[in-house]
C-alpha positions in Angstrom: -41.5 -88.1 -175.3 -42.9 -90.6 -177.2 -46.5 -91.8 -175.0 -49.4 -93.0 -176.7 -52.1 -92.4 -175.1 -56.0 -93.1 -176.3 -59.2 -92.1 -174.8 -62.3 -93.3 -175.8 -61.6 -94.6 -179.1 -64.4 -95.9 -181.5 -63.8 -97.3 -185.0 -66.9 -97.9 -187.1 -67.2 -99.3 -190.8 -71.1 -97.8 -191.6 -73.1 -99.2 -189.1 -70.4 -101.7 -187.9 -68.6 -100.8 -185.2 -65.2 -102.8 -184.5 -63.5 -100.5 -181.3 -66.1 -100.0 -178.8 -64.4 -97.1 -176.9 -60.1 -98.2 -176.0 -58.6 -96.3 -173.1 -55.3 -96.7 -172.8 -52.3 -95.8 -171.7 -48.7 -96.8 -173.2 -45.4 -95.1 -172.0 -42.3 -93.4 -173.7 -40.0 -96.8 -174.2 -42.2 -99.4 -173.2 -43.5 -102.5 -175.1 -47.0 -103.0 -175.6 -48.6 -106.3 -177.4 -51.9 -106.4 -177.9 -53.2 -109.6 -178.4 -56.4 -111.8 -179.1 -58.5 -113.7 -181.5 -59.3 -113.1 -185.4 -61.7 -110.2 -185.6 -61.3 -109.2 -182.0 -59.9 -105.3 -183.3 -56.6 -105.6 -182.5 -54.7 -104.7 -186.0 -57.8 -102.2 -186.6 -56.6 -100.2 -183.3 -53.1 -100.4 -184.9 -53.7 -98.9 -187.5 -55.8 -95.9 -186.4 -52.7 -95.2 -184.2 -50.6 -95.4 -187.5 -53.4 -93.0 -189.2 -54.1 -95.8 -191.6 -57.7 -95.6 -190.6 -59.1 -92.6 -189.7 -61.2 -92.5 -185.9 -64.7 -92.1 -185.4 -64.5 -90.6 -182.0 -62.3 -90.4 -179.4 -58.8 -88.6 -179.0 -55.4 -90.0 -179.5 -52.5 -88.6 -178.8 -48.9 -89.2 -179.2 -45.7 -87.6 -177.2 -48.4 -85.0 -176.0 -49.7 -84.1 -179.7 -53.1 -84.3 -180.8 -52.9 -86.6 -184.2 -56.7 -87.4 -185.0 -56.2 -85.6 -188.3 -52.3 -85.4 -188.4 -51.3 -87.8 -191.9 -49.7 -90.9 -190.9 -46.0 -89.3 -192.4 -46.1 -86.9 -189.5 -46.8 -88.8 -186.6 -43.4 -90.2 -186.0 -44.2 -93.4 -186.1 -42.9 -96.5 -188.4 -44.6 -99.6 -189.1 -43.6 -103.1 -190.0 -46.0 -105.4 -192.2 -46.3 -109.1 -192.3 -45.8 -108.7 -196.0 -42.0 -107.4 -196.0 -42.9 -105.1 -199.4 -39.3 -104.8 -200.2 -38.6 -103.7 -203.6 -37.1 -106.5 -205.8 -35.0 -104.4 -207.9 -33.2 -102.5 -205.3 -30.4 -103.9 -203.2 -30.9 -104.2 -199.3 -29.2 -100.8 -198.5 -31.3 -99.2 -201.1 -34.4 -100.6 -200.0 -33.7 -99.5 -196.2 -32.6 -95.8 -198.0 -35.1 -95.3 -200.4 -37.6 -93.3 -197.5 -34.1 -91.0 -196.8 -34.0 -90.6 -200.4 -37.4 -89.4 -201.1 -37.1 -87.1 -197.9 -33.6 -85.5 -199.6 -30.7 -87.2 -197.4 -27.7 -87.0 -198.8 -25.6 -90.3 -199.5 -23.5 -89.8 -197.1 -26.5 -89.4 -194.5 -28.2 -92.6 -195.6 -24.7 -95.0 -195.9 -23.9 -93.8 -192.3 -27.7 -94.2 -191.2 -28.2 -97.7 -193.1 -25.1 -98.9 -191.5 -26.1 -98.1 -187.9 -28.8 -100.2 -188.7 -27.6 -103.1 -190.4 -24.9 -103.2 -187.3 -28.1 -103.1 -184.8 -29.7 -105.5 -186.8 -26.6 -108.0 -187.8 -27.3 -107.7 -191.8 -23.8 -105.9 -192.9 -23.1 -108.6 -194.7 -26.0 -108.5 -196.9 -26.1 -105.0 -197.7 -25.4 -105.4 -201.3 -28.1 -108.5 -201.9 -31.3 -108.4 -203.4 -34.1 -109.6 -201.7 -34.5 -113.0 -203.8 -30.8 -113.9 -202.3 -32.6 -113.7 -198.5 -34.4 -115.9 -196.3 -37.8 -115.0 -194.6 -36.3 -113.8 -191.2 -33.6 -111.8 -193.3 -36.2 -109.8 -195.5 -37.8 -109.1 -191.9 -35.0 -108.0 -190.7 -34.7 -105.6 -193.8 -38.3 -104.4 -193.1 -37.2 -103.9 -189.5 -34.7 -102.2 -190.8 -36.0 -99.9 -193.0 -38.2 -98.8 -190.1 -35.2 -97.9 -187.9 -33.1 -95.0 -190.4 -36.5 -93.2 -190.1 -35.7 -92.7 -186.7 -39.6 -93.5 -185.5 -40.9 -91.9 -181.6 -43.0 -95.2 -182.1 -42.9 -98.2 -184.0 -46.0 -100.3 -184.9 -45.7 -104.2 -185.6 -48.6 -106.0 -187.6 -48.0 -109.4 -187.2 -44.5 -109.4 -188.4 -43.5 -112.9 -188.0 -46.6 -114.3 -189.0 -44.8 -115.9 -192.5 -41.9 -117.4 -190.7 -41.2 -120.6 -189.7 -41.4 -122.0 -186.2 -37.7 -122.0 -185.8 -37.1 -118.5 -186.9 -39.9 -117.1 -185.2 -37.8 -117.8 -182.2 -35.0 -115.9 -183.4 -36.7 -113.3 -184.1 -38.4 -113.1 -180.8 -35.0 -112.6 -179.8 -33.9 -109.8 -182.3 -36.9 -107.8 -181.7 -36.5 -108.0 -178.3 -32.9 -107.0 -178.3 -33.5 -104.4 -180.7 -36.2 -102.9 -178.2 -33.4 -102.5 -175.5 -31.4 -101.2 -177.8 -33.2 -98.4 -178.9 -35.5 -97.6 -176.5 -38.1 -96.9 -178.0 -41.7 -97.1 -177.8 -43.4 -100.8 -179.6 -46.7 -101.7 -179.8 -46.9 -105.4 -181.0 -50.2 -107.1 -182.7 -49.9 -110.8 -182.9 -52.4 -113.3 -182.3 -50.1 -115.8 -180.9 -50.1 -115.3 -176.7 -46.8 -117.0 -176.5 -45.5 -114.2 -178.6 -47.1 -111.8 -176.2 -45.8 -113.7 -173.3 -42.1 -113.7 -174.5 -42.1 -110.0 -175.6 -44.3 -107.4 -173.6 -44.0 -105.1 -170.8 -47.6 -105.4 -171.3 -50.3 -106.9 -172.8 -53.6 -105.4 -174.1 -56.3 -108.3 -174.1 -58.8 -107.5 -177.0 -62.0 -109.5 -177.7 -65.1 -108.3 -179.6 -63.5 -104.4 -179.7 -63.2 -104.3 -176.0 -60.2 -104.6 -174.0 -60.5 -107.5 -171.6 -57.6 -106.9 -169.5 -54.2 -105.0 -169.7 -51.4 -105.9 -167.4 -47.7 -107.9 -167.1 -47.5 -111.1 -168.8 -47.1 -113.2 -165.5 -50.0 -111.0 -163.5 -52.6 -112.1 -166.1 -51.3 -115.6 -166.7 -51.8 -115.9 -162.3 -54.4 -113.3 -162.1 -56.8 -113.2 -165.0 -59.7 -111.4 -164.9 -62.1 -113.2 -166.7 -62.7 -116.8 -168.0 -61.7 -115.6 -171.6 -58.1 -113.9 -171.1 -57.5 -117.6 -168.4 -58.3 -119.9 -171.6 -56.6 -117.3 -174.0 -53.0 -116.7 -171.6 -51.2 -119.6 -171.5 -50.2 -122.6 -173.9 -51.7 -125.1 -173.2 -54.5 -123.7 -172.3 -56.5 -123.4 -169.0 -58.5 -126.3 -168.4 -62.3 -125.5 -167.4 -64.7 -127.8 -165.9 -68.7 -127.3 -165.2 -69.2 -127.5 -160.9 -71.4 -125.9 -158.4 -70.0 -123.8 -155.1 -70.9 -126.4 -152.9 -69.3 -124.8 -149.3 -67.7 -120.8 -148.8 -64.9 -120.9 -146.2 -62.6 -118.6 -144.8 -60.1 -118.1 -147.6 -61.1 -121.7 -149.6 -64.3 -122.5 -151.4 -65.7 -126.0 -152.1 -66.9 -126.9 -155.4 -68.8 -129.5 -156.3 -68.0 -131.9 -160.1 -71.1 -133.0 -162.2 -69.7 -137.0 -160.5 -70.1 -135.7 -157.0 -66.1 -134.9 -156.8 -65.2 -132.3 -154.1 -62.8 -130.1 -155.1 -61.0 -127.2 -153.3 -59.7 -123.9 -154.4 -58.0 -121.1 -152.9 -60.1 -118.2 -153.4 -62.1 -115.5 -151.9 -65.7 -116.6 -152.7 -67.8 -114.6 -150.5 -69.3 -112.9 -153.2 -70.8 -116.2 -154.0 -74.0 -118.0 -153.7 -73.5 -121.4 -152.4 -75.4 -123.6 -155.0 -74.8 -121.7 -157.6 -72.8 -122.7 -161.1 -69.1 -122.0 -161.5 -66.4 -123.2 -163.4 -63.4 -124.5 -162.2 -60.1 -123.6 -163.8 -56.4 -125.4 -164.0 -53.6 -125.1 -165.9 -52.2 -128.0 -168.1 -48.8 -127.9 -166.1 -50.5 -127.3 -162.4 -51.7 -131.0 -162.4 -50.3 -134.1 -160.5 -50.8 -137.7 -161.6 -52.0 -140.5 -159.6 -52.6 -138.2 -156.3 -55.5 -138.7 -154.2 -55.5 -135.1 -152.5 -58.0 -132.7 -154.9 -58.2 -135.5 -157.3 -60.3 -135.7 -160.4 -60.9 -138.7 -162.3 -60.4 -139.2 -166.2 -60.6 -141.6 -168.8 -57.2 -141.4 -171.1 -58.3 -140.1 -174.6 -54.9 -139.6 -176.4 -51.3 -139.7 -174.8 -48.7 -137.7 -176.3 -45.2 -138.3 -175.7 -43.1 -135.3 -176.2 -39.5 -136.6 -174.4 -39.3 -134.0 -171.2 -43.3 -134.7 -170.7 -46.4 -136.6 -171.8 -49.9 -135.0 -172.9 -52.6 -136.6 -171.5 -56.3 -136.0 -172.9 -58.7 -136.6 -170.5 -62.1 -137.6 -171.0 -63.7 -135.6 -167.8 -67.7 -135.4 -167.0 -68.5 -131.8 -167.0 -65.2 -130.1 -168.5 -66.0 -128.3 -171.4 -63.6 -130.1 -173.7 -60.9 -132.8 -173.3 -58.8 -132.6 -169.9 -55.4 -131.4 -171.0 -52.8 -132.4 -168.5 -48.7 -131.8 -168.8 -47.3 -134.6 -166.7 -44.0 -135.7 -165.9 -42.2 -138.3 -169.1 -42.3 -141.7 -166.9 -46.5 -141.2 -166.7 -47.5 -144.4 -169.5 -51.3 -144.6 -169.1 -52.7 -145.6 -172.0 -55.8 -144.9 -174.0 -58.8 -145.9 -172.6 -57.3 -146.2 -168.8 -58.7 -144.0 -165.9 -56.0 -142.1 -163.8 -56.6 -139.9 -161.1 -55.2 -136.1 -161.6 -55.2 -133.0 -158.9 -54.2 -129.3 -158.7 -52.9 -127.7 -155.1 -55.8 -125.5 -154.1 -53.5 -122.7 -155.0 -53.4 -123.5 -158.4 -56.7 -123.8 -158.3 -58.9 -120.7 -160.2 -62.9 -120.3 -160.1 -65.2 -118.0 -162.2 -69.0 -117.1 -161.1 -71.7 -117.5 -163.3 -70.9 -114.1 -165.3 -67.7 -115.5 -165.8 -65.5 -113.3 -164.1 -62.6 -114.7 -161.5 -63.3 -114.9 -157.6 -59.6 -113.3 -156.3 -57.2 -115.7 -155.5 -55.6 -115.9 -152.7 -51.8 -116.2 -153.0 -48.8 -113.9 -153.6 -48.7 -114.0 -157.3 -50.6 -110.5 -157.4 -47.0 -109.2 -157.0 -45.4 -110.7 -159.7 -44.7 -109.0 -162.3 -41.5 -108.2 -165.1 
C-alpha cells in the first residue's frame, strides 16, 4: 500500500505560517497534482511529504506508517527536481546507478535494474552518454529515471518540466503519463501550470494562500468550481468575470442585471440569494457565440488575434473585471475598435455571490468526471 494521507497539516517558518491545516486524502496508484499560484504552499506541502521540511503539527502518514519523524531515505518515496542534478562526470547508467551503488547492489543488480528503466523510459540508447551529449527532455528523462531503480511506494514531482521548451513539455506530458500506467504507482505532481494539471491528474489539489481551495477530477472543477478563484484559475483561457446585480430568482434560472442595463440569464440555483444584491457573472472564453442576439453582451473589439482554427477577440466590456476574452470561430474578422455582440447558453452560464462562492449549477456536468 502506498496512501498518503495528511491530517491537519501546518507548516510555519517563525511566525509565518505557509500550510494552514491540509487534509487530504491520496490513494495507492493514483495521480495527484496540486496546483496554484506562486507562494500559494504547494511545493512547501511537497516537500514535508518528502521529509525535506519537517511539520509543525499535524500527522502524515504514508502506506499506513506514521513518518512525521521518519528521514526522508526511509519513507519510500523518490523525488524529481526541476534542476535534473545529474552528475557530469558519470555516464547516464551511472548516474541512474549511483543510489544502488551507495545502498550496496551488485552490478549485476543495477545493469538489470537501470535497463528496466531506460526500456520504460526509451533512453537505451543513451546509456553510455554523458549528460552534456543530452537535450533538456532527455536529462529529465534520466532524472525520472534515476527515481524509478529505487523502486519508490511514492514519487514526488517539483515542477519537473518547468526548464523545457513548449514543444517538449508536451512530450513529456505524455511520458510521465505513460510511465504512471505503467508502474502504478502513486504521483503527486506540483506545477503551476493548470493545463499541466488538466492533462495529467486523477485529481487536483487547488492551493491558494496555504489552504486548499478545492480538490476533485479535472473536468468536475473546470464545470463545477467552487469558488470564483479555482473558475479564473481552471481553464486556459481563463473564465471571464463581469460585475452584475441578481436582478430576478426563478425556478432553476436567475436574472442578472450588467452595469449597461443588459439582462442576462444563467442556469443556476440562486435561492440562496438576495435579489439586488452584487454578483459576478462568469463564462468561459470558448462558451461564447458571435453576433447572437439571445443572452447577448455587447463589446468594443480591443485586439483580435488570429490563431488559424480561431480568433481571440478582446473585448472592451463595462463592468468585467478585465478585457472580455472570447474564442470564436476563424471566419469572425471584427476589427479593432468595432462593437459585436457576444452570448453564452444559460448553461454555460456560472454566478458567484458576494463572498465569492458559486451558486450550483444546474446541468449534468456534476457527473463528469475521468
Amino acid at each position: 500500500m502506498s496512501d498518503v494521507v495528511l491530517r491537519g497539516i501546518r507548516k510555519s517558518f517563525g511566525e509565518i505560517e505557509t500550510l494552514h491545516g491540509i487534509d487530504l486524502e491520496i490513494q495507492d496508484g493514483e495521480f495527484v497534482v496540486f496546483v496554484g499560484p506562486s507562494g500559494c504552499g504547494k511545493s512547501t506541502l511537497l516537500r514535508t511529504i518528502a521529509g525535506l521540511e519537517d511539520i509543525t503539527a499535524g500527522e502524515l502518514t504514508i502506506g499506513g506508517q506514521h513518518c512525521n519523524d521518519i528521514p526522508p531515505a526511509k519513507r519510500g518515496i523518490a523525488m524529481v527536481f526541476q534542476s535534473y542534478a545529474l552528475y557530469p562526470h558519470m555516464t547516464v547508467a551511472e548516474n541512474m546507478a549511483f543510489g544502488l551503488k551507495l545502498a550496496g547492489a551488485t552490478k549485476e543488480e543495477m545493469k538489470q535494474v537501470v535497463d528496466r528503466a531506460a526500456k520504460i523510459l526509451q533512453i537505451e540508447h543513451l546509456l553510455e552518454r554523458k549528460p552534456k551529449a543530452l537535450s533538456g527532455g532527455q536529462r529529465q528523462r534520466v532524472a525520472i529515471g534515476r527515481a524509478i531503480v529505487r523502486k519508490p511506494n511514492v514519487f514526488l514531482f517539483d515542477e519537473p518540466l518547468s526548464n523545457l521548451d513548449a514543444a517538449l513539455r508536451v512530450q513529456m506530458r505524455i511520458e510521465i503519463t505513460k510511465l504512471h500506467r505503467e508502474l502504478k504507482t502513486t504521483m503527486i505532481y506540483v506545477t503551476h501550470d493548470q493545463v499541466e494539471a488538466m492533462t495529467l491528474a486523477d485529481r487536483i489539489v487547488v492551493l491558494n494562500a496555504g489552504n486548499v481551495e478545492q480538490v476533485g477530477a479535472p473536468l468536475a472543477l473546470y464545470h463545477h468550481p467552487r469558488n470564483l478563484f479555482v473558475a479564473g484559475f481552471i481553464g486556459s483561457p481563463k473564465m471571464n468575470f463581469v460585475q452584475a446585480t441578481l436582478a430576478e430568482v426563478l425556478d432553476g434560472a436567475a436574472m442578472v442585471k450588467l452595469v449597461d442595463g443588459t439582462l442576462v440569464r444563467a442556469h443556476v440555483n440562486a435561492g440562496a440569494g438576495r435579489v439586488g444584491s452584487p454578483v459576478t457573472l462568469g463564462i468561459r472564453p470558448e462558451h461564447f457565440v458571435v453576433d447572437s442576439p439571445s443572452n447577448a453582451i455587447a463589446g468594443q473589439v480591443v485586439a483580435a488575434e488570429h490563431l488559424g482554427e480561431a480568433t481571440i477577440f478582446y473585448l472592451h466590456v463595462q463592468g468585467a473585471s478585465d478585457h472580455l476574452v472570447v474564442r470564436a470561430h476563424a471566419t469572425h474578422a471584427a476589427k479593432a475598435g468595432e462593437t459585436i455582440h457576444v452570448s453564452a447558453a444559460p448553461a454555460h452560464c456560472y454566478l458567484f455571490n458576494e463572498a465569492g462562492e458559486a451558486f450550483p449549477r444546474l446541468d449534468n456536468s456534476a457527473s463528469i468526471d475521468r
